[in-house]
C-alpha positions as a LaTeX table, in Angstrom:
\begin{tabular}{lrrr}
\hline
Residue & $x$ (\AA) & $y$ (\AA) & $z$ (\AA) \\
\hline
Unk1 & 67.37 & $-91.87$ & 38.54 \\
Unk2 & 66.53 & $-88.88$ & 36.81 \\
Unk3 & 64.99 & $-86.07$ & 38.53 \\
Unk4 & 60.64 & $-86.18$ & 37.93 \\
Unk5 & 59.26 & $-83.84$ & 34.88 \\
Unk6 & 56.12 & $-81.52$ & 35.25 \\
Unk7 & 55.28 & $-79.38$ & 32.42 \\
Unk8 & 53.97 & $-75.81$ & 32.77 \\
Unk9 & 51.79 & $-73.89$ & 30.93 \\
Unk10 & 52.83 & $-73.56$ & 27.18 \\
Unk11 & 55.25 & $-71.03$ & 26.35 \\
Unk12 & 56.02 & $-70.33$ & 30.07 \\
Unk13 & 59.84 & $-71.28$ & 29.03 \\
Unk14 & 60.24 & $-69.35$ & 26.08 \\
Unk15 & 61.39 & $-65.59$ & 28.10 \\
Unk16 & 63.13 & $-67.79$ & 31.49 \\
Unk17 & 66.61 & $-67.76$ & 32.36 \\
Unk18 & 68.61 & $-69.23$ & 34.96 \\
Unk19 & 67.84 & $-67.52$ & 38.55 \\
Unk20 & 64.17 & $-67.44$ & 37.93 \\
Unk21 & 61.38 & $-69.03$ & 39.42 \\
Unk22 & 58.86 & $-71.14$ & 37.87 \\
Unk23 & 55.32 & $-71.79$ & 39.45 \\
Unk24 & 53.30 & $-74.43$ & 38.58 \\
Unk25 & 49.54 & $-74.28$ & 40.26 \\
Unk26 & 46.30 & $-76.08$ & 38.84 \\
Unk27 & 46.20 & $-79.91$ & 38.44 \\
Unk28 & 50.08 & $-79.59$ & 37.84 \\
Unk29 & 50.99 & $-78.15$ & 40.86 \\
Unk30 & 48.69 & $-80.30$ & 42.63 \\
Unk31 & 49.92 & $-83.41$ & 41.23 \\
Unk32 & 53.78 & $-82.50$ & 42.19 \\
Unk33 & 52.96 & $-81.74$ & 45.97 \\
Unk34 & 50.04 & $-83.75$ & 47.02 \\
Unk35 & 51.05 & $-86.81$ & 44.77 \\
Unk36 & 54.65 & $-86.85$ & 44.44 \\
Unk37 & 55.51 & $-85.17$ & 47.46 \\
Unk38 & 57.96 & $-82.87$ & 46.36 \\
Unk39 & 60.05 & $-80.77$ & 48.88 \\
Unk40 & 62.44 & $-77.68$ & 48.76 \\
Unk41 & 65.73 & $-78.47$ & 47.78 \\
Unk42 & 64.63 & $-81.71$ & 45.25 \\
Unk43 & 65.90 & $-81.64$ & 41.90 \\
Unk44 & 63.15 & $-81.17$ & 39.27 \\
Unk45 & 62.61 & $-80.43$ & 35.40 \\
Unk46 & 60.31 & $-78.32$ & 33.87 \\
Unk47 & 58.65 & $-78.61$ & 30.14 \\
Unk48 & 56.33 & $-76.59$ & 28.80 \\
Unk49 & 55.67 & $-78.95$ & 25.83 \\
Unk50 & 58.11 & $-76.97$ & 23.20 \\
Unk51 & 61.26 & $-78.73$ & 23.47 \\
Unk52 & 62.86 & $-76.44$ & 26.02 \\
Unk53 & 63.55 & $-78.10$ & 29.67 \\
Unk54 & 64.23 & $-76.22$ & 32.53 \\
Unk55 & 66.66 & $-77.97$ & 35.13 \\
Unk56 & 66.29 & $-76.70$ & 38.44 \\
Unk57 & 65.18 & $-77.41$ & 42.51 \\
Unk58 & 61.94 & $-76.97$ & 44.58 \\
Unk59 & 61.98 & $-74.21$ & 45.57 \\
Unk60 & 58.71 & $-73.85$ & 47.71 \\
Unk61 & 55.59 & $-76.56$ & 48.02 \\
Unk62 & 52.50 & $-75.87$ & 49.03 \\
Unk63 & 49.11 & $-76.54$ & 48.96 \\
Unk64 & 48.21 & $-76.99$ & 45.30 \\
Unk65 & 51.42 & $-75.05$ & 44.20 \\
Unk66 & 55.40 & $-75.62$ & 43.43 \\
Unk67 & 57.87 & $-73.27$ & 42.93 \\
Unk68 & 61.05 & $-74.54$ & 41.14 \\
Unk69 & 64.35 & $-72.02$ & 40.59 \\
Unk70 & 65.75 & $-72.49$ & 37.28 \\
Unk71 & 69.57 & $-73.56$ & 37.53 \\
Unk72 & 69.62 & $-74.38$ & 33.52 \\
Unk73 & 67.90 & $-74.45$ & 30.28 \\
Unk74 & 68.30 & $-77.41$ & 28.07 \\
Unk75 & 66.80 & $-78.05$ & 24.68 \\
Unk76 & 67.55 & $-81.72$ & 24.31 \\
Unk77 & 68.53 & $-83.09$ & 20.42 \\
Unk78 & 65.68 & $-84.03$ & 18.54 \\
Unk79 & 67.04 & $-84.25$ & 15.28 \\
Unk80 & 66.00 & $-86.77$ & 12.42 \\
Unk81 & 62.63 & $-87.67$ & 10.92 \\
Unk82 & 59.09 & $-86.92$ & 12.76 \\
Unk83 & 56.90 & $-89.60$ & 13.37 \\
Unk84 & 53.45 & $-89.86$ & 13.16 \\
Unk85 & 51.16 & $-92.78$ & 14.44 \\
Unk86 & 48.11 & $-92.97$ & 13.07 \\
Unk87 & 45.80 & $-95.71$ & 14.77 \\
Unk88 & 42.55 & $-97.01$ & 14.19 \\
Unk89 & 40.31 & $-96.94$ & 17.26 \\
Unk90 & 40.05 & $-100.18$ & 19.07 \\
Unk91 & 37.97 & $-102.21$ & 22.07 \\
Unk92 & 39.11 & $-102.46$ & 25.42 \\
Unk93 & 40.94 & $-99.25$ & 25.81 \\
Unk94 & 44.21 & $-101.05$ & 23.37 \\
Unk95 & 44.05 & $-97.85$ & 20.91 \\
Unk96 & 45.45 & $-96.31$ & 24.37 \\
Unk97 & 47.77 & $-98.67$ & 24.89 \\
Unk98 & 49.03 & $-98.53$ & 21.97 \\
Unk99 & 49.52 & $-94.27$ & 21.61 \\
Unk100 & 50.90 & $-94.32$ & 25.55 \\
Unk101 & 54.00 & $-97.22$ & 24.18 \\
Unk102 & 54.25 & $-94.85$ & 21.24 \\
Unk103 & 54.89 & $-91.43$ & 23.35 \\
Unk104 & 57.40 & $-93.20$ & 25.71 \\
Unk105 & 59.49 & $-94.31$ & 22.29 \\
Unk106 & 59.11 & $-90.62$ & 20.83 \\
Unk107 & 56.56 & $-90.68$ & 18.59 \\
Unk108 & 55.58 & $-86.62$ & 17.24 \\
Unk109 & 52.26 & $-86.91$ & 16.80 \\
Unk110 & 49.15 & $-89.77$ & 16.89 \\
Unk111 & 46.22 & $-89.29$ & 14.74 \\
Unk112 & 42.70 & $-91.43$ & 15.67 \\
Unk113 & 41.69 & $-93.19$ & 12.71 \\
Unk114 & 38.14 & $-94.11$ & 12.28 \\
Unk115 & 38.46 & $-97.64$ & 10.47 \\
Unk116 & 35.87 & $-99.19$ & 8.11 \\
Unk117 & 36.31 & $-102.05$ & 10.52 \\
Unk118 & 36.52 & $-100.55$ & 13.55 \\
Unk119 & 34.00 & $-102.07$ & 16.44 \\
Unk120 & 35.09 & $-98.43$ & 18.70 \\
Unk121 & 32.68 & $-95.13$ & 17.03 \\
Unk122 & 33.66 & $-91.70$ & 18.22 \\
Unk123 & 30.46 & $-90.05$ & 17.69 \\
Unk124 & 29.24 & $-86.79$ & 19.50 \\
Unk125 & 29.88 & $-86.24$ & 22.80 \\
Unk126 & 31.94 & $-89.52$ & 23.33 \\
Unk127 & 34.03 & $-87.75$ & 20.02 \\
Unk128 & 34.82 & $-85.02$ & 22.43 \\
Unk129 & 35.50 & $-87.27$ & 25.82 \\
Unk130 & 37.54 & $-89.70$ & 23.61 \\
Unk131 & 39.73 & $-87.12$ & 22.11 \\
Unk132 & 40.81 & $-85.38$ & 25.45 \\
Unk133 & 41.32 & $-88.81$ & 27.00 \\
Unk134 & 43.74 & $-89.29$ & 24.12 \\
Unk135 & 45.52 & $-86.07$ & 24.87 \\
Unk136 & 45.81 & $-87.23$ & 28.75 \\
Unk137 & 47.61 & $-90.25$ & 28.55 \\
Unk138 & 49.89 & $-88.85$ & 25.63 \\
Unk139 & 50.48 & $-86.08$ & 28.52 \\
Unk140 & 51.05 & $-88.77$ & 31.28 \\
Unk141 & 53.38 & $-90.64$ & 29.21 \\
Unk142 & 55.16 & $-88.25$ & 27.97 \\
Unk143 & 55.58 & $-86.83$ & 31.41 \\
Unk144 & 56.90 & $-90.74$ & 32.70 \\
Unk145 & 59.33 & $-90.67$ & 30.43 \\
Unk146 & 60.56 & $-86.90$ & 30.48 \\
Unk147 & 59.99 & $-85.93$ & 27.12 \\
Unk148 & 60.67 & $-82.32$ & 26.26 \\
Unk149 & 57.97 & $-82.08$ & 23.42 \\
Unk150 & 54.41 & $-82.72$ & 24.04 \\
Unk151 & 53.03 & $-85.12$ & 21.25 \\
Unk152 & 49.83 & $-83.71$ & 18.89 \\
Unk153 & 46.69 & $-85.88$ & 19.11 \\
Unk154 & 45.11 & $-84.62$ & 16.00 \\
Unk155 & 41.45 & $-84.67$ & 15.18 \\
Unk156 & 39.60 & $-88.28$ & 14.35 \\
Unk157 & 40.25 & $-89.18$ & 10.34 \\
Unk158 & 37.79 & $-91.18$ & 8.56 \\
Unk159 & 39.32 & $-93.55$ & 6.00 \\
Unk160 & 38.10 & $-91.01$ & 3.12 \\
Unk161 & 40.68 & $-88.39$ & 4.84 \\
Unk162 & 43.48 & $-89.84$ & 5.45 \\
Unk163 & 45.39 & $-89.96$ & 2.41 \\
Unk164 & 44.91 & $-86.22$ & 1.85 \\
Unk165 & 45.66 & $-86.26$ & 6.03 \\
Unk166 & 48.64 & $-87.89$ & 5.08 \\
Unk167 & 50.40 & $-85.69$ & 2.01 \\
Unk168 & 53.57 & $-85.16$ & 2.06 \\
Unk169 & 54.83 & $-88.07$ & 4.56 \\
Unk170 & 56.45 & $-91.44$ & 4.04 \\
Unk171 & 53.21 & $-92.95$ & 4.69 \\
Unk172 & 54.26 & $-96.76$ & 5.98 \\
Unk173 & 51.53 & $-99.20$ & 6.39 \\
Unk174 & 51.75 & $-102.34$ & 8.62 \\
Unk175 & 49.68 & $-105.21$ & 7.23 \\
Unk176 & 49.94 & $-108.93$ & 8.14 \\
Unk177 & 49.77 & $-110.45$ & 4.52 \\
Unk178 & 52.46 & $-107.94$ & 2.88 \\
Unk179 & 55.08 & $-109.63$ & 1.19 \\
Unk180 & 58.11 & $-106.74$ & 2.26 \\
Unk181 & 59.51 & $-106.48$ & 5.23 \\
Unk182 & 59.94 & $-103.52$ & 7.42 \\
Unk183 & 63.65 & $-103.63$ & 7.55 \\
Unk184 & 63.46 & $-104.01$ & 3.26 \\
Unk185 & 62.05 & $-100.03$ & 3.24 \\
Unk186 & 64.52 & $-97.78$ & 1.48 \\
Unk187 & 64.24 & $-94.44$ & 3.74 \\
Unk188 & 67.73 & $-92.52$ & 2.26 \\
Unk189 & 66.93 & $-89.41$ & 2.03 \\
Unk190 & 65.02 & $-88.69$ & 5.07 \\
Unk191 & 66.01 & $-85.56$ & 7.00 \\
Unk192 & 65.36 & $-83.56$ & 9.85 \\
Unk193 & 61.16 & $-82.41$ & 10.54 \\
Unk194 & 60.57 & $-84.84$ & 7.30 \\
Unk195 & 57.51 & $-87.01$ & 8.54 \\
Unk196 & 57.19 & $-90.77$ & 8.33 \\
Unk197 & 53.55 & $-91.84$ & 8.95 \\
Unk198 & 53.16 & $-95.74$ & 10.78 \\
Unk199 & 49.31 & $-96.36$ & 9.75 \\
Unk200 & 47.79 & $-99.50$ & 12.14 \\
Unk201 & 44.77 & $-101.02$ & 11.49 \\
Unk202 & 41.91 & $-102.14$ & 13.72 \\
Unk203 & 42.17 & $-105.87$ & 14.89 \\
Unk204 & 39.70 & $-106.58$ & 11.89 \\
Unk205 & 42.45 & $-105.65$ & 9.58 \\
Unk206 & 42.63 & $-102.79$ & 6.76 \\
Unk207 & 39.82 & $-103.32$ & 4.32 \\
Unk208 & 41.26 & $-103.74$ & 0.48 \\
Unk209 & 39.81 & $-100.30$ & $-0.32$ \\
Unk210 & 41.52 & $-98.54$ & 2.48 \\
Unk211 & 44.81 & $-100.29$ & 1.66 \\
Unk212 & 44.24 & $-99.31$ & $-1.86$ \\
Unk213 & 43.84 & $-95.92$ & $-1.33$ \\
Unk214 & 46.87 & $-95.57$ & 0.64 \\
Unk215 & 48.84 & $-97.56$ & $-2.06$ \\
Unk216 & 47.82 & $-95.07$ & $-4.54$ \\
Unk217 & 48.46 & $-92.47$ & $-2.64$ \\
Unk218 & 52.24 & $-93.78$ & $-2.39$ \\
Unk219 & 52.19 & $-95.47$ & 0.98 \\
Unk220 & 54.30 & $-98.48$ & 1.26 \\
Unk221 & 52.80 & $-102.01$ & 2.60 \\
Unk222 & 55.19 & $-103.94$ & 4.93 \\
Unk223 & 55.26 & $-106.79$ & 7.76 \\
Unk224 & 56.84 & $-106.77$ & 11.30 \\
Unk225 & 57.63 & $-110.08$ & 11.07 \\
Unk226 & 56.34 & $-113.89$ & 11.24 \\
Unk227 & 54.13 & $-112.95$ & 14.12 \\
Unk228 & 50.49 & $-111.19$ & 14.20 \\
Unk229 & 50.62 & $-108.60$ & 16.44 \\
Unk230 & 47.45 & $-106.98$ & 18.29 \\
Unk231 & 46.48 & $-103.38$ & 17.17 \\
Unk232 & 48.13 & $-102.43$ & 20.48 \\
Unk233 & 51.77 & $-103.30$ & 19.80 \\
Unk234 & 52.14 & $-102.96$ & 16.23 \\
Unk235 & 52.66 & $-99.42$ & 16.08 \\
Unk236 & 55.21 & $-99.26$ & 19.14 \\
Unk237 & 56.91 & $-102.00$ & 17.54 \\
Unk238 & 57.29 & $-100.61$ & 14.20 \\
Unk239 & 58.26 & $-96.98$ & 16.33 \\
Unk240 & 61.16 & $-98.82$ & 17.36 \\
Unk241 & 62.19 & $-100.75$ & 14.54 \\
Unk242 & 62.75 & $-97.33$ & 12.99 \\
Unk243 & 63.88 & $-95.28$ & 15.70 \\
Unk244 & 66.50 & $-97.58$ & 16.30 \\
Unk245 & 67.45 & $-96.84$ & 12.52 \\
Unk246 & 66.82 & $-93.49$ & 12.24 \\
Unk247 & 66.91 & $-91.53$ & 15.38 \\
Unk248 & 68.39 & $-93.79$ & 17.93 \\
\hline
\end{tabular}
């Protein structure tokens, strides 16, 4: 089993070197001793988000703080296209489902997408609360399954935004009644930091506006497969569809 990730404060890796210590305190450090129990002499790696991991040991616990001596610094492959999830808000907590699958498989980023069908409203204060629960399970996940780079929940689009949200990127839309298949896109030509944008619906489905505006914006409209899948799994799904093509 591989040795548990905790990420330190951003940037913290970018001057280390081998034979230096690391401490992580806070909510971090708190999590590693009090939680996970970690002792000196246990094999641990350190992220601070960027890309870079440090491999090293405990080298003190304590209290709400862990001390970890660098033995290595890695910067793990990441080449090929970066993906971007964008999905529309969704009851009973799925739109969080759905972006914690999607950091496990390696998705770059995850925009919130405020739906004309959407039942879920970020408004206000719950805008604010929803947002930086977004950015805690992205962190979580992304922590289970020791990823070196730290996914970007970007701020809530409104259907009117995000084809100019979108310029630039392969913009792929999953809908149920389009007549392509996922595995039919052409993607030649993609290289490394191009983006390829995976846009899922709310379980009301894309309104024919909103598909239209993507459409004319370039986007391409394509199907998973005989089976409708929840607003939850779509977007993993589709992550590793292409993944497997393109990264994996």
């Amino acid at each position: 089993m591989t040795a548990p990730m905790f990420y330190a404060e951003p940037g913290s890796l970018a001057q280390a070197s081998a034979g230096a210590v690391i401490t992580l305190t806070g909510p971090e450090g708190r999590h590693a001793v009090r939680v996970r129990r970690m002792a000196p002499g246990e094999p641990v790696q350190l992220s601070d988000g960027s890309g870079v991991v440090a491999v090293g040991r405990v080298d003190a616990a304590e209290d709400d703080m862990l001390a970890v001596l660098i033995d290595a610094l890695e910067r793990p492959d990441s080449r090929g296209p970066r993906f971007v999830l964008v999905q529309a808000l969704a009851k009973g907590g799925r739109d969080e489902l759905a972006i914690e699958a999607a950091t496990e498989l390696g998705v770059d980023a995850v925009v919130p997408w405020a739906a004309e069908r959407c039942v879920v409203q970020w408004r206000g204060d719950r805008a604010v609360r929803s947002h930086r629960k977004w950015e805690s399970v992205v962190s979580a996940a992304a922590k289970q399954a020791r990823r070196a780079t730290l996914p970007v929940v970007e701020p809530l689009a409104t259907s009117a935004q995000l084809a100019d949200r979108l310029a630039g990127a392969r913009v792929v839309l999953l809908h149920e009644e389009a007549t392509s298949a996922i595995g039919a896109l052409d993607l030649d030509g993609l290289g490394d930091g191009d983006r390829v944008a995976l846009v899922v619906g709310p379980e009301g489905g894309v309104s024919d506006q909103e598909r239209a505006s993507l459409v004319a914006a370039g986007a391409d409209v394509v199907r998973l497969g005989p089976s409708v899948l929840r607003s939850s799994t779509a977007g993993p799904a589709a992550l590793a569809v292409l993944s497997a093509w393109l990264r994996w």
